[in-house]
C-alpha positions in Angstrom: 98.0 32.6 -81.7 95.9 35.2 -83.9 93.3 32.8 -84.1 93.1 31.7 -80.0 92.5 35.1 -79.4 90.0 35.9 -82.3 88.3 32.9 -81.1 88.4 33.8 -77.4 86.8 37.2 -78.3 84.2 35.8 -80.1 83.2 33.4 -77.3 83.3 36.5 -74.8 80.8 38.3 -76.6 78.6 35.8 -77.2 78.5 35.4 -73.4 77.9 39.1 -72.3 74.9 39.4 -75.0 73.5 36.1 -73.2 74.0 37.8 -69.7 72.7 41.2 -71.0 69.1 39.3 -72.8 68.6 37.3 -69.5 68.4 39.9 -67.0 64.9 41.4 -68.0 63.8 43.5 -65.2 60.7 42.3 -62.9 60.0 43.4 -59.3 58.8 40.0 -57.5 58.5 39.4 -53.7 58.1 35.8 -52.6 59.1 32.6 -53.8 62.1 30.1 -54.2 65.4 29.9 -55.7 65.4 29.9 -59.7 67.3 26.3 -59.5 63.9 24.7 -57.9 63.6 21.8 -60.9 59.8 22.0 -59.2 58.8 25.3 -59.3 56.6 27.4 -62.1 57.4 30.9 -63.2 54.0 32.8 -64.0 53.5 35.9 -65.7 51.0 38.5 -66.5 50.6 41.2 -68.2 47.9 44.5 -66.3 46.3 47.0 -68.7 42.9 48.8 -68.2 40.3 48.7 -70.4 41.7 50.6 -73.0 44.5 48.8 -73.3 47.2 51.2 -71.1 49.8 49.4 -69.2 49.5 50.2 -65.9 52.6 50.6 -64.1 53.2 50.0 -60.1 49.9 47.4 -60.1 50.2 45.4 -57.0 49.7 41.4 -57.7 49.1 39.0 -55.0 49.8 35.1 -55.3 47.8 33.4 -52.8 46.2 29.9 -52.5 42.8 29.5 -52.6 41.9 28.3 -49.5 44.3 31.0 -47.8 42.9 33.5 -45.1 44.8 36.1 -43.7 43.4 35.6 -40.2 46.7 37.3 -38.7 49.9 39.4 -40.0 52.0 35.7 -39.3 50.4 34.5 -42.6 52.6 36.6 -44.6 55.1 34.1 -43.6 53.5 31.5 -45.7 55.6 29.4 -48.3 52.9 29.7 -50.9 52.4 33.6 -51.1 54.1 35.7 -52.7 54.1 39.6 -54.2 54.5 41.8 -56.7 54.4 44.6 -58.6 54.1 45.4 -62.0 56.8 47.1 -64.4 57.1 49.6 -66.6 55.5 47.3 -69.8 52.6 46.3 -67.1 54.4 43.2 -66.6 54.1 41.0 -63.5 56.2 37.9 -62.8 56.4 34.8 -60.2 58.9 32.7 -59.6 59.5 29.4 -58.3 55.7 28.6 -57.3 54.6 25.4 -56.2 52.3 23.0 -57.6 48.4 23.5 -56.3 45.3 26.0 -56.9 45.8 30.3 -56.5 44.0 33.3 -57.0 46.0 36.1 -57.8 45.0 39.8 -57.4 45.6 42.7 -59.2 45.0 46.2 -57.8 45.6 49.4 -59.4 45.2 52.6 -57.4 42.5 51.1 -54.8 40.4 51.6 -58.1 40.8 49.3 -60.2 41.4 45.3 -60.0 41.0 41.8 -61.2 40.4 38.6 -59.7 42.4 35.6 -61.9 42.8 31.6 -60.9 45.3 29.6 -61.7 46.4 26.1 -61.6 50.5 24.7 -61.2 50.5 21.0 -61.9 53.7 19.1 -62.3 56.6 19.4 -64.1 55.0 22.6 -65.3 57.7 24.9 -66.0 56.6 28.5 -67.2 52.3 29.8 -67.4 51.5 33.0 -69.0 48.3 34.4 -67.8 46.4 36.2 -70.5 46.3 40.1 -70.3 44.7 41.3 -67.3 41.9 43.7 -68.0 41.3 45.8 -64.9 37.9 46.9 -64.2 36.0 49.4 -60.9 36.2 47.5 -58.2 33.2 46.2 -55.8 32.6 47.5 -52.4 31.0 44.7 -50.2 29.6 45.7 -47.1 27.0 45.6 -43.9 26.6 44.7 -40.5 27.3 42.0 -38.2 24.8 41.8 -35.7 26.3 40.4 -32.7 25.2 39.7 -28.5 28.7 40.3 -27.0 29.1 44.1 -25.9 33.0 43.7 -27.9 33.8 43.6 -31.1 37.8 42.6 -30.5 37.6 39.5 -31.9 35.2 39.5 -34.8 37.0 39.8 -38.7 35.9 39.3 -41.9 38.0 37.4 -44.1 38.1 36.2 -47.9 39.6 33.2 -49.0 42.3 33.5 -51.4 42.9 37.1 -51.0 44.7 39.3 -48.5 41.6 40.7 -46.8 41.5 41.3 -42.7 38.4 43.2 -42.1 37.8 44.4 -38.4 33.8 45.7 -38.1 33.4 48.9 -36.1 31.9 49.2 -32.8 28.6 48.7 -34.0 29.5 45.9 -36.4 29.7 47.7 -39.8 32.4 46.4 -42.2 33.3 47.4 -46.0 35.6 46.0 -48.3 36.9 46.6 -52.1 36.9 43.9 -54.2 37.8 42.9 -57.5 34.5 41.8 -59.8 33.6 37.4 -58.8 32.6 34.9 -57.0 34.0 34.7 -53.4 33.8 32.7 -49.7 33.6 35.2 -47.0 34.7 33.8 -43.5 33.4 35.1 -40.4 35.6 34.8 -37.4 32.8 34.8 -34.8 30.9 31.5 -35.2 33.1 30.4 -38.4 30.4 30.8 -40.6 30.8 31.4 -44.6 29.0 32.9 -47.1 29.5 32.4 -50.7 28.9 36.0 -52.8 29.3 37.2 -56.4 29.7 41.2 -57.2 29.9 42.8 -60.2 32.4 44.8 -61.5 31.8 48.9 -59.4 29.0 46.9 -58.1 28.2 48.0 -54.3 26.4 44.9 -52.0 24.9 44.8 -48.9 24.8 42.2 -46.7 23.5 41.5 -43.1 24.7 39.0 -41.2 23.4 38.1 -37.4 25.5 36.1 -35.1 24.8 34.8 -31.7 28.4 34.7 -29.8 27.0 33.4 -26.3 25.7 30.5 -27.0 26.8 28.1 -29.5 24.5 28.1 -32.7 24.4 28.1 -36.3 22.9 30.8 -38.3 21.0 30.7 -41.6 23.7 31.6 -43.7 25.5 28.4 -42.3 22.4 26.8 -43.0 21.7 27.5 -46.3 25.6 26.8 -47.2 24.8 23.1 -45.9 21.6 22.9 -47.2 22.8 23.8 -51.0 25.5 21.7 -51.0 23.4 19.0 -49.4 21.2 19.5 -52.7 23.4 19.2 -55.0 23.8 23.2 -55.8 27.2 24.1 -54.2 28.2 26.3 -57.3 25.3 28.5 -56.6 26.0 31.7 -54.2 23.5 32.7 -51.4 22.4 36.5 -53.2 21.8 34.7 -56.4 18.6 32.7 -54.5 18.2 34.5 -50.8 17.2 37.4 -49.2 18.1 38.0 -45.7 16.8 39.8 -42.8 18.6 40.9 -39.6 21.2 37.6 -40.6 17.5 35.0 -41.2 16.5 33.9 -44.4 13.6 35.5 -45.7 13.0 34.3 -49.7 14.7 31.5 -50.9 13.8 30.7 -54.8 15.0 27.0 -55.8 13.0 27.0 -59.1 14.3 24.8 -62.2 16.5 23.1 -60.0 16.3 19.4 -61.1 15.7 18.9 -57.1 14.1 15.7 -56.3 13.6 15.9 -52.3 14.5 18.9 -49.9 16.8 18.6 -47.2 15.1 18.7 -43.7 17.7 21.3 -43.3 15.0 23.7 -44.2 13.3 23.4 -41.3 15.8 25.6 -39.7 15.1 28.8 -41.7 12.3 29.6 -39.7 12.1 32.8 -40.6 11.2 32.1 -44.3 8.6 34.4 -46.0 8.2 32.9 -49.3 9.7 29.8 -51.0 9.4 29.2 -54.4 10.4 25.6 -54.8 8.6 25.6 -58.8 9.3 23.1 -61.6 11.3 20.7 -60.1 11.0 17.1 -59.6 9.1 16.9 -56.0 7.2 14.4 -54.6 4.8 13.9 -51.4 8.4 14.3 -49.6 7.9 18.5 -49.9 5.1 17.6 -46.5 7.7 18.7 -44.4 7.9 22.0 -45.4 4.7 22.6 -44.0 6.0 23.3 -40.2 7.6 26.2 -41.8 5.1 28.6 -39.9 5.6 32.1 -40.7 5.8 31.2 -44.8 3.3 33.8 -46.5 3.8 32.6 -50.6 4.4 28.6 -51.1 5.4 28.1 -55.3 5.0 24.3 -55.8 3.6 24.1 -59.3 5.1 22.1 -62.0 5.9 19.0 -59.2 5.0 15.3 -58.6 3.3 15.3 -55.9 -0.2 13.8 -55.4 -1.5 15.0 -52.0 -1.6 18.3 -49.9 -1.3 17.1 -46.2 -3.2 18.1 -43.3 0.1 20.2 -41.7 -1.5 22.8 -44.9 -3.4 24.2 -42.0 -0.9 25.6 -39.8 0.3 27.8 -42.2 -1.4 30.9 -40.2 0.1 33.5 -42.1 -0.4 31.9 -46.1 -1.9 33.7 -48.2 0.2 32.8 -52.0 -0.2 28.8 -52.8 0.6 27.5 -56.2 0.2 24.3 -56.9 -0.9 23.9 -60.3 0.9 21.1 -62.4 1.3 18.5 -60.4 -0.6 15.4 -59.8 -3.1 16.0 -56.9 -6.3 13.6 -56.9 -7.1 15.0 -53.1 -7.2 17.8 -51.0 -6.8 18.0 -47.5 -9.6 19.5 -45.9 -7.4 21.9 -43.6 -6.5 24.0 -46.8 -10.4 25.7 -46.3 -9.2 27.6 -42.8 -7.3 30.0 -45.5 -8.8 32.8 -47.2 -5.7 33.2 -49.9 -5.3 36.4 -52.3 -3.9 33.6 -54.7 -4.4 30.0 -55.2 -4.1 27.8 -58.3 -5.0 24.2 -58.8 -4.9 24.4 -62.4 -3.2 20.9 -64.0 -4.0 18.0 -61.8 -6.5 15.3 -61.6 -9.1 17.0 -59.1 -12.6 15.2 -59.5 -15.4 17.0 -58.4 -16.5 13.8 -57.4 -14.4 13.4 -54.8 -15.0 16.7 -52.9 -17.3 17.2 -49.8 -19.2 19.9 -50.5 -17.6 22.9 -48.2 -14.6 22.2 -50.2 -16.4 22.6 -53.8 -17.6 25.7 -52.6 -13.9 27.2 -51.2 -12.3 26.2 -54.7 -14.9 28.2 -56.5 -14.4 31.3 -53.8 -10.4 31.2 -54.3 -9.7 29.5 -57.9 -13.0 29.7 -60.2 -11.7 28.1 -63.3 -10.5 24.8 -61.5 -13.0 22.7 -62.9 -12.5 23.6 -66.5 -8.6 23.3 -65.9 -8.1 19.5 -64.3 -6.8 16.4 -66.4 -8.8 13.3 -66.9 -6.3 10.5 -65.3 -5.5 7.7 -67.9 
């Protein structure tokens, strides 16, 4: 009888130290029950640079394609909360599988932006210690014809962001340091940005909302992707102006034709489409009518076309490095402040007079500076 009831302690003790080592404190909103087979637990750890735990950090789980165009969405099976404890420590559970950003923001101040991945029959993910860093500030102007503003927000996918511009369109937003899609409600146009960490950018967007078009930033989205460049973000290649593309730089692209999507930033200034792998197809960007500077060099192409002349306000062309063996007389109504021809296979031979003379007047070493073709 001793023994039963030695025994029967011993097992009783065993099971309050296994109750007592499994209740680790987390504050979590959102998710499923613990006995989901399915679900992942995920856990993180927030510290600032120093290395302080920072207590009361709020963390947001939410899927990368989310946007938080209403306060409904909060209802949404795949978000969840939390906040961190008093070791810094953040914790999940029951998430499903599929592809999440999650936020952390300490003190409006401070933040990080982290992705992660739940495949299946994954069980528990530990997320590396979160640094936090000064957040971004992201703002400008929306540019709009209506007389209301009412229904125009700026969103980000992934995070919890419901922007409202004032009454004369003028938004701002804090943002952890990366790479994100804006979404504006107006036309449902998106543009891709990356900030740095306390860095402040501006952006100015213009949108027609009574009629039904597409504006550059739309545009250049397509004409990226279309290119084969959907990882790059607009500010890292484009300048804009009162929402129209202004510079676009596509250098060292690898790009072997350009969309004809082009032709709808007609507000372009300068393009820079240098050292890429271009061929007589680039003709088209020659209805672009109010370009100024035109980089072509290090290309394939053979033959400047005729459209050269209604380029009324030129006054950059490089087109050195390629193979040209003609020129189209219409490139002599320009007086340019720079032009270069150096690289190709120009033959003196082959020029009418009037043109011999404009080469000289606007690139004086192009004779020493053609190839002899083999």
């Amino acid at each position: 009888m001793q023994i039963k009831k030695l025994l029967l302690t011993i097992i009783t003790g065993a099971f309050c130290v296994f109750i007592n080592c499994s209740t680790t404190s987390f504050d979590v909103a959102g998710g499923g029950s613990d006995l989901e087979i399915s679900a992942c637990v995920i856990e993180g750890k927030a510290v600032d640079s120093l290395g302080n735990v920072l207590i009361g950090a709020s963390v947001r789980l939410r899927p990368t394609e989310y946007l938080c165009r209403s306060p409904l969405d909060t209802c949404n099976e795949k978000i969840a909360d939390a906040v961190t404890n008093v070791n810094g420590i953040y914790r999940f559970d029951s998430v499903d599988i599929g592809e999440y950003y999650i936020e952390t923001v300490f003190q409006d101040s401070l933040g990080l932006l982290s992705s992660v991945s739940v495949v299946q029959n994954e069980t528990t993910k530990h997320i590396q210690d979160s640094t936090l860093l000064p957040l971004a500030t992201i703002s400008g102007k929306i540019n709009i014809s209506t007389e209301t503003n009412d229904s125009q927000m700026v969103l980000v996918f992934g995070l919890e962001r419901n922007i409202v511009p004032d009454s004369s369109g003028y938004f701002s937003l804090k943002i952890p340091e990366g790479k994100y899609r804006l979404f504006f409600s107006a036309d449902s146009s998106e543009l891709t940005i990356s900030v740095l960490s306390g860095e402040p950018k501006t952006i100015d967007i213009r949108i027609n909302c009574d009629s039904i078009t597409i504006n550059d930033s739309v545009t250049l989205r397509t004409l990226l992707d279309n290119s084969g460049l959907s990882g790059l973000s607009f500010d890292s290649v484009a300048t804009f102006e009162k929402g129209n593309v202004v510079y676009l730089d596509l250098s060292n692209r690898s790009i072997k034709q350009i969309d004809s999507l082009i032709l709808k930033l007609c507000r372009l200034k300068v393009l820079n489409l240098s050292n890429n792998n271009l061929d007589d197809s680039v003709r088209l960007i020659f209805k672009l009518k109010d370009l100024e500077k035109l980089y072509l060099n290090g290309n394939k192409i053979t033959t400047i076309p005729q459209g050269i002349g209604d380029l009324d306000n030129l006054k950059v062309l490089d087109v050195s490095s390629n193979k040209l063996t003609s020129l189209s007389s219409a490139l002599t109504k320009h007086s340019l402040e720079y032009f270069n021809i150096a690289n190709n296979f120009i033959s003196i031979y082959s020029l009418s007079g009037y043109m011999i003379t404009w080469l000289d007047e606007n690139d004086p070493d192009w004779r020493t500076t053609q190839s002899e073709l083999e």
